[in-house]
N, C-alpha and C positions, 0 to 999 in steps of 0.2 A: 733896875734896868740891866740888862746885859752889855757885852763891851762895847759891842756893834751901835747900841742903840745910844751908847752914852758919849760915845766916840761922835757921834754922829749931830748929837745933841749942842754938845759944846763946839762943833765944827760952825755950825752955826749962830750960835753965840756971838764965837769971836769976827764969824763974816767968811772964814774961809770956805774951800770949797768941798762938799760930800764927794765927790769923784774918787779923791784920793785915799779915802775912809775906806770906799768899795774895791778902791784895786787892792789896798792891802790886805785886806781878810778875803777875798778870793786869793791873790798871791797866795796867803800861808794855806789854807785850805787844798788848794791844787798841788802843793808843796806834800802836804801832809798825804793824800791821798797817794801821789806816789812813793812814800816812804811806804804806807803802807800796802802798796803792792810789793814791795820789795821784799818787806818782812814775811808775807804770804807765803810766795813763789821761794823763800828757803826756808820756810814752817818754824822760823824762831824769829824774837823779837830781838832788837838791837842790842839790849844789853844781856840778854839769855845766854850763859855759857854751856847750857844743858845743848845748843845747837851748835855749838862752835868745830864741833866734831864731825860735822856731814858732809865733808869735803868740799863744801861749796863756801861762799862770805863774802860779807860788803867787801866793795874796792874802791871807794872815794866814789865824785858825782862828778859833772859836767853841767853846765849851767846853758840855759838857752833861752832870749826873747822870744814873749807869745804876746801877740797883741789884742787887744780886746778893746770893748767899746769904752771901759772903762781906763785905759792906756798898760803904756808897756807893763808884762810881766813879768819879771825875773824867774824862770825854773831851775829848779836842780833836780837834776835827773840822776838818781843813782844807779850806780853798778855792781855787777857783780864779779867773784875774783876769774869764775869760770865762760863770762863772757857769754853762758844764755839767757840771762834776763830781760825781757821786751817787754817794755810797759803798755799797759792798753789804754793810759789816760791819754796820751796822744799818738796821732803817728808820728813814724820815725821822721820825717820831715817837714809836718806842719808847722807853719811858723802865726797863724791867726784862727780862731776859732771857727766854727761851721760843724753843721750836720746837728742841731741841736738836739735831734732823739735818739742819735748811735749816741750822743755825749752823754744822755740823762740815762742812757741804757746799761752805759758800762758802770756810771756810777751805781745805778742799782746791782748789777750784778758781785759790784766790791762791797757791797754789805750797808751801803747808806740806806739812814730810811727817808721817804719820801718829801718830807716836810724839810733837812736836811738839805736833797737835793733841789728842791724850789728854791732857797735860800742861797744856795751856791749859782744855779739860773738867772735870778735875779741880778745878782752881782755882777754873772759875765755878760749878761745880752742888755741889762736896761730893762727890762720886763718883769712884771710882776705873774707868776705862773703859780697858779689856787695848788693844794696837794692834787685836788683832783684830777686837774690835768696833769700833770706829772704823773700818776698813776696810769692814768690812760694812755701816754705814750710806753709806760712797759708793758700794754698788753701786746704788744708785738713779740714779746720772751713768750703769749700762748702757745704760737703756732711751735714754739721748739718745745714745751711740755706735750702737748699734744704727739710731736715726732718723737721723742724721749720713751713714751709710754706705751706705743705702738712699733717700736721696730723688734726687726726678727729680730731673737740673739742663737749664737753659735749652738749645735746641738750639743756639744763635749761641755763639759767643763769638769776640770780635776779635781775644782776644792770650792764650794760656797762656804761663805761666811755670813753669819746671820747674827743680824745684832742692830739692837734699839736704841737710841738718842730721845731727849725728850726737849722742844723747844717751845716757848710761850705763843699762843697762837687766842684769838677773841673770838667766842662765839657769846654774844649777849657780853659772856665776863670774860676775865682773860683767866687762863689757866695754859699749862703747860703740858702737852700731849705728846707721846709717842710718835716720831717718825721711824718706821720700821725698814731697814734695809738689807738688800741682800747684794755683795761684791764674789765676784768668781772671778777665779784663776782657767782661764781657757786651757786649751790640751796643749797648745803653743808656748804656753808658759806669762803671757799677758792676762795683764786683770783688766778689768771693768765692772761697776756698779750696774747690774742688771734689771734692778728694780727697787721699787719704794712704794710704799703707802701711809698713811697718815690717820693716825685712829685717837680716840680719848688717853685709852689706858692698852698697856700691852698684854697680848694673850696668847695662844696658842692657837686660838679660832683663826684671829687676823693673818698671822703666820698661815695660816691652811691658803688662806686667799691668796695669801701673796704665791703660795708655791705653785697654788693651781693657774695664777697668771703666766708664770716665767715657761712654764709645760706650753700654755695654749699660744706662746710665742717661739716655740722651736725646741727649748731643751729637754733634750729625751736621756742623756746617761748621765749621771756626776757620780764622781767615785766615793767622793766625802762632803761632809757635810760638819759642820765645822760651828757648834753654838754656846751661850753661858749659862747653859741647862734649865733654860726654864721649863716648869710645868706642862708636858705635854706637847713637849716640842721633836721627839723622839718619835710620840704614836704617826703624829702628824705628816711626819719625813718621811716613815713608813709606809704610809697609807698613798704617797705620790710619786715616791722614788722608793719602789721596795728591795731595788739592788746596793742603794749606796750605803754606804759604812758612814759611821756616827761619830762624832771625838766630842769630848767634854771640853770645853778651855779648863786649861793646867790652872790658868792664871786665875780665874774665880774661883776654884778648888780648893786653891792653895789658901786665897783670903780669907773663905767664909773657916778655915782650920784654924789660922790666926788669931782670929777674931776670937776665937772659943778657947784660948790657951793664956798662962798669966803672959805678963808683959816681961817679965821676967826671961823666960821661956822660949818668946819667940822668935829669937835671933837661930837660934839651935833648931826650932823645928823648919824658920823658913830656910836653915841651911839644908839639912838632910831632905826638907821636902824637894829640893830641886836636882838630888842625885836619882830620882824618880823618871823625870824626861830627861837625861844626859850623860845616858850610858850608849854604844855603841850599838847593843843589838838590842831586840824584843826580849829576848831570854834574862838578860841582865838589868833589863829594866824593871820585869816581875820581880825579881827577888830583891832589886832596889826596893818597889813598892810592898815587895811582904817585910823585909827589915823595918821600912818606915813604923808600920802598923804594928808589929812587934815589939817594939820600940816605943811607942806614943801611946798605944790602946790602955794601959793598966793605968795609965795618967791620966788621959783624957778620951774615955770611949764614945762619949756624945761625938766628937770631933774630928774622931777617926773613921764613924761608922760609914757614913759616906763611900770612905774608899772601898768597902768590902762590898759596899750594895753597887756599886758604879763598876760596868763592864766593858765601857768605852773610856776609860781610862789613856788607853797605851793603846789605841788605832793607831796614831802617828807612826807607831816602829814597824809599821806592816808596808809602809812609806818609802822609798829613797832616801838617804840620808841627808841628802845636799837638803831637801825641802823639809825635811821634820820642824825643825827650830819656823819654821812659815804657818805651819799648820797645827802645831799642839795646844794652839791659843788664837783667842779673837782678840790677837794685837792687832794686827793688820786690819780689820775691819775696825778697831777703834780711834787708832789713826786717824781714818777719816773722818769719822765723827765730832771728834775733838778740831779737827781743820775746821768740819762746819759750826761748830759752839764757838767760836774766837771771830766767825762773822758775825753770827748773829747776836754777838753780844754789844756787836754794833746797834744794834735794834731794839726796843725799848719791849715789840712784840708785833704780832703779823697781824694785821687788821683783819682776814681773813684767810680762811684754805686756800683760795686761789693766790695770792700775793705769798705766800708762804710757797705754794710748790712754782712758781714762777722763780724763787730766789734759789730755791734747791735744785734743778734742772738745770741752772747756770752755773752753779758750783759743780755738781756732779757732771754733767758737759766736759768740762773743763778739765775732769780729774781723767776720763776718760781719755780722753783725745791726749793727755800726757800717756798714759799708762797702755793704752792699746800700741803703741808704736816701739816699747819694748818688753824684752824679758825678762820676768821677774829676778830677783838677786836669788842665785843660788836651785835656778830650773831649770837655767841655760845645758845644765850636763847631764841633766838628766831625765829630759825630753823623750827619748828612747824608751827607758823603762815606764814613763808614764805611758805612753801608747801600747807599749806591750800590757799593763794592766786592764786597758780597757776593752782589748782585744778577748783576753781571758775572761 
């Protein structure tokens, strides 16, 4: 038996009363779900010193009664040190539960899976609610996939970034499948995630699809185009955007070289590999990159070959410099990705395609509406020359 169920067991055994069984494990569960809003909204987990650096961190909680059928709650509501964290498990001054399908909605959208939230339902209302109903009050997240997939986007954008995730999803069996995505940086210097699609395996077809949607929804120039070189992903970008320029991510380039050198070895080349993107002009970065090759080729020319057949290399230094270090690599698109694997790992697996892009349009929603209202780090100065590029 589980705790719940042994807790509950021996509750009455002794005579006492279940009430008190179900406000505690709601209590910690509500408790817990806003911890983990908190850990979200600063993209590290409480004890991760790898985030302690991002100017933002917890600052103690504050406690507040919620009442429920099953009696008081005790919450702690934590904060943050920069004062914009706003939780969405309650509002700011609810003091008793209501609206029971905005409550089942948010919780789907923090990564719970549905059986999950019946289970926490149950506890706070007295009701026993099947998955399947649960299920059926997030079909109300359709109508915002359906708006997600259909809205115009801007015609500019300075930089997409294209790059695939792969998340467990059932059809008959489960298996884990490519969500394909594309984030652009606008001519204003804001991103946003432009599109997605969802296939078995990833390929350069699927990609064609996606490019030819994001076109038949407005965008007519992008300057660059920004991916981690798969197979045919080049003819592709060509074939729908024939004016935009192409970059190889640095950051896959650099691994699959690694990867092919002793262990010994690779301290040195992934040192020298990175005076490759981190010199000042274009000119100094070529002969960065012919020293590497010069240098590494008599040792390991499997490993090198690469660099000498790769002509998008060193696009970035044709760039503003403020943005290079943005765009020489699909960091930034992997970012998000990695945001979205730390939900869904909440998730055992997506019963289906549609409950799967219901949970993705709520994430990406979300990442938008942060990310559309400013400008990216390090665009802001350099805004000017990005327009004068598109002009020419």
């Amino acid at each position: 038996m589980n705790n719940i169920t042994t807790e509950l067991a021996n509750a009455l055994v002794l005579g006492d009363g279940i009430t008190e069984v179900f406000r505690k494990h709601l209590e910690r569960a509500m408790n817990e779900l806003l911890q983990a809003e908190l850990s979200a909204f600063l993209d590290y987990e409480k004890y991760d010193r790898e985030g302690w650096g991002t100017g933002n961190s917890r600052n103690g909680s504050y406690s507040r009664n919620f009442e429920t059928e099953y009696g008081n709650l005790e919450l702690i509501i934590p904060r943050d040190r920069n004062g914009d964290f706003q939780n969405q498990t309650l509002n700011p001054y609810a003091r008793r539960s209501d609206k029971l399908e905005t409550t089942v909605i948010h919780m789907f959208e923090k990564g719970m899976t549905v059986r999950d939230i019946a289970d926490v339902i149950e506890k706070m209302y007295g009701h026993h609610y099947s998955a399947s109903t649960i299920s059926n009050m997030t079909m109300a997240v359709n109508d915002l996939v359906e708006a997600f997939n259909n809205r115009s986007l801007a015609n500019r954008y300075t930089c997409i970034f294209l790059d695939a995730t792969v998340i467990p999803i059932r059809r008959d069996t489960v298996q884990k499948e490519a969500v394909y995505i594309a984030l652009g940086i606008r001519e204003d210097g804001t991103k946003e995630v432009i599109s997605y699609t969802i296939a078995p395996t990833e390929s350069s077809h699927v990609w064609s699809e996606l490019l030819d949607d994001i076109k038949s929804r407005g965008v007519e120039d992008v300057l660059l185009f920004v991916t981690d070189g798969l197979a045919g992903i080049r003819e592709r970008i060509n074939e729908k955007f024939s004016s935009s320029r192409y970059q190889s991510c640095l950051v896959h380039v650099g691994r699959n070289i690694f990867n092919k050198v002793r262990v010994n070895d690779r301290q040195e080349v992934a040192d020298h590999f990175k005076t490759i993107y981190s010199q000042p002009t274009r000119e100094a970065g070529e002969k960065a990159l012919n020293d590497f090759i010069t240098r590494w080729k008599p040792i390991y020319p499997k490993a090198v070959k690469p660099l000498e057949d790769n002509e998008h290399l060193l696009t970035f230094y044709d760039f503003p410099s403020k943005m290079r270090k943005t765009i020489y690599s699909t960091n930034l698109i992997e970012g998000l990705n990695h945001h979205l694997k730390r939900y869904t790992k909440r998730k055992e697996q997506f019963p289906n395609e549609e409950s799967l892009e219901r949970f993705l349009v709520s994430r990406l929603n979300e990442y938008n509406h942060t990310h559309l209202s400013k400008c990216h780090q390090g665009l802001k100065q350099c805004l000017n020359d990005i327009k004068d590029m598109f002009e020419t």
